[in-house]
N, C-alpha and C positions, 0 to 999 in steps of 0.2 A: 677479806672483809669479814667482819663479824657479823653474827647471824643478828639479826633485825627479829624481834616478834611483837607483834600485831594485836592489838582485844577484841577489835571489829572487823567487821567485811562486810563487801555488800557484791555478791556473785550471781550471774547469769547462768542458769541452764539453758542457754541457745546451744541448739546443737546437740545437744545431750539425746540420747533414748535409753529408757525413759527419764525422763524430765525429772531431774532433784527437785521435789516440792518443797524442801526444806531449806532450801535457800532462798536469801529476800535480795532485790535488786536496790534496799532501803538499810540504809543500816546505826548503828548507833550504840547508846545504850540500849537498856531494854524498854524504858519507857519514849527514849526519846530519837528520833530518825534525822539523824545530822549532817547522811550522805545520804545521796541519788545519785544509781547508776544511770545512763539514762540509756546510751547505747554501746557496745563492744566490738571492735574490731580484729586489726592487727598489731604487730607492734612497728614501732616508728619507719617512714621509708630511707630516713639518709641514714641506717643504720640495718646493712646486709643481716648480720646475725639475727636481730629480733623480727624485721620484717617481713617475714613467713610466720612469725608466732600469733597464734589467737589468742586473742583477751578472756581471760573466765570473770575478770575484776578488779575488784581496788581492794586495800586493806588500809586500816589506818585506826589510833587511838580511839576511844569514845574520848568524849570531853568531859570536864571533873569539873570544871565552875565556871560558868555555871551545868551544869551535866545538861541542860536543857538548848544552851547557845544562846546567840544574840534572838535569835527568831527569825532573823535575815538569810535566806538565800542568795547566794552566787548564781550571775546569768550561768550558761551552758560553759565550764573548763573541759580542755581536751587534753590528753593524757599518750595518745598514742592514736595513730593514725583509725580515725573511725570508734575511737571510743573516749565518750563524753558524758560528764557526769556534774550534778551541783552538786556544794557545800553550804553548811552557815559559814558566817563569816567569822567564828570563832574559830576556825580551823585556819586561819591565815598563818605562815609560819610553821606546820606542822606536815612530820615525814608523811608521808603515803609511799604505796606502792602499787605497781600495777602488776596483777598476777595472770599469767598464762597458763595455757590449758598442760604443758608440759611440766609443768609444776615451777619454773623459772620465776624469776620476779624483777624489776625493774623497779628505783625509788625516786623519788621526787619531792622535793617540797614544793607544799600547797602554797601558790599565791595567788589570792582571791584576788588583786586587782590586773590579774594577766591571763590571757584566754587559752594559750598553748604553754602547757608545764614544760619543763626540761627534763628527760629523765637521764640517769646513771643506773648502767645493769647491778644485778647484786646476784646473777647464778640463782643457786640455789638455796641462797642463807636467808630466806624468808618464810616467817613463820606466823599463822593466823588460826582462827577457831577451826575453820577445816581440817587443817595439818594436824591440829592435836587432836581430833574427832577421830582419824584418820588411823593415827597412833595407838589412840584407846582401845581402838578395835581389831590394832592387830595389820591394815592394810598396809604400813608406811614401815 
């Protein structure tokens, strides 16, 4: 599969010591917050390989028009077992990814009118502002 990369993220330091202050569980453009993580778990259970894996997050496009969205949120979508997050509803149709704490990633298309996403693994060819933070400096 080809490597997927990502403009946004919205990642969880649960777990972490010490705590990434630099990461938001809100994410978006920079002016504008299009996803909410809301909580993070595991990954799916009728799926042996992922369900041991913890969720660090989601990753997915900003939106370009309007960059701001509809202004509408999505009730609570869930992505993986115990971790659930809203969208606007301008995000309907578009990849996401759910990223684990092993660097892994799992994608999905967003469908705002369905409360449990479907995912497909994608390994390791997932790529987001972390990864290339990451890079920059030499850890990755």
């Amino acid at each position: 599969m080809p490597i997927i990369s990502f403009t946004s993220q919205a990642l969880s330091a649960y777990g972490q010591t010490p705590s990434n202050l630099a990461w938001s569980v809100s994410g978006g453009s920079t002016s504008y917050k299009t996803v909410e993580l809301l909580t993070v778990g595991t990954g799916p259970f009728n799926n042996t390989s992922l369900s041991a894996k913890q969720v660090r997050g989601i990753a997915f496009d900003a939106l370009t028009s309007p960059a701001s969205g509809t202004g509408t949120f999505t009730a609570a979508l869930s992505a993986a077992t115990g971790t659930t997050f809203r969208v606007d509803r301008a995000h309907n149709g578009a990849t996401f990814a759910v990223l684990y704490t092993d660097g892994s990633s799992s994608l999905f298309t967003c469908v705002t009118g369905t409360t449990a996403q479907s995912l497909t693994s994608n390994n390791f060819d997932t790529t987001y502002p972390e990864v290339r933070r990451l890079f920059v400096l030499g850890y990755r």
